[in-house]
N, C-alpha and C positions, 0 to 999 in steps of 0.2 A: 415503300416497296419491301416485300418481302425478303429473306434472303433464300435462295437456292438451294443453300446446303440444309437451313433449317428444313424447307419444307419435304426434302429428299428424306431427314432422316425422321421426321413425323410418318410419313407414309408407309419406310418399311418397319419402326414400330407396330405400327395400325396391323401390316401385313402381319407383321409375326405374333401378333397378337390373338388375330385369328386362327393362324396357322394352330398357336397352340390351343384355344380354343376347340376350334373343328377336329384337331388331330384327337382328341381324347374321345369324341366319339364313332362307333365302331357299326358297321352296316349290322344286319341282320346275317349271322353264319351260314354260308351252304351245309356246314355240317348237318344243320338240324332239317335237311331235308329230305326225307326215305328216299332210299334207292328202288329203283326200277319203275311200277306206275300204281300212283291211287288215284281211284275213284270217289266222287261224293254222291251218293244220292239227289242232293238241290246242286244250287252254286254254291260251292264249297261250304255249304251246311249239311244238315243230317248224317246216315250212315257212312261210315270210311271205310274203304276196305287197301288193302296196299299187296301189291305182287311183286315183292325184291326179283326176281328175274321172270318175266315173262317170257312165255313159251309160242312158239310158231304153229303149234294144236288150237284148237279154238277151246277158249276158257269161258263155261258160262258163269254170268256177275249173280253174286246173291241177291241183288235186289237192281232195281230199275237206275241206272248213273245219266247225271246230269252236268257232271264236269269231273274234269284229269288234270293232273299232274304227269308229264313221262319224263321220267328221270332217265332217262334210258341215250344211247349214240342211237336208238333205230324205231324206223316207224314204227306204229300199231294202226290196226282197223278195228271201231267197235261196230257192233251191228246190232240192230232195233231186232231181232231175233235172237235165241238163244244157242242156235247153231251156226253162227258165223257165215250166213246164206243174209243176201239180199241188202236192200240198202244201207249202206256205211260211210261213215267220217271215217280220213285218214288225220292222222296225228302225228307231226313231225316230232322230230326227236326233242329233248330240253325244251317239250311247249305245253304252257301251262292254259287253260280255257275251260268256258262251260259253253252247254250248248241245251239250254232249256226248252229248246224245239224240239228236240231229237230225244228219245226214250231208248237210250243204249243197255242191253242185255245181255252181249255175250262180246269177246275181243281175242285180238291175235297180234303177233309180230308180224308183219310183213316185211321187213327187211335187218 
């Protein structure tokens, strides 16, 4: 039969093993993430365009966007028009998504 204390102190070895292990690597930084909202022309392929503070006017997009990034505390609405008229995604805050159905052309803050 085993003894107790040995197997007690095998385990938190193993534990602090890992511990050190895992502790040495490091997520990927929020720093490296722009502030306010970009857009990709695909799913986060081709054109990027980036808006450190969007505005509650409606912004038309240089090109056709197929997924966001909002880095932002507040909605946005894009719309398949260049005038922020007629059909639109809402985008909550801190939400990352594509939306390859949808041919977004122009955007705004809504809240």
């Amino acid at each position: 039969m085993r003894n107790i204390k040995v197997d007690l102190a095998l385990g938190l070895a193993g534990a602090a093993a890992l511990c050190v292990m895992f502790g040495s690597i490091t997520p990927a930084s929020a720093d490296n993430v722009p502030p306010g909202v970009t857009f990709w022309s695909g799913a986060f392929t081709g054109q990027t365009v980036n808006y450190p503070d969007p505005s509650t006017s409606c912004t038309t997009l240089p090109f056709t966007v197929h997924a966001e990034l909002n880095n932002t505390s507040k909605y946005i609405q894009v719309y398949t028009t260049t005038d922020c008229t007629g059909p639109a995604l809402t985008i909550p805050p801190t939400d990352i998504h594509n939306f390859t159905s949808f041919d977004a052309r122009s955007f705004r803050v809504t809240s």
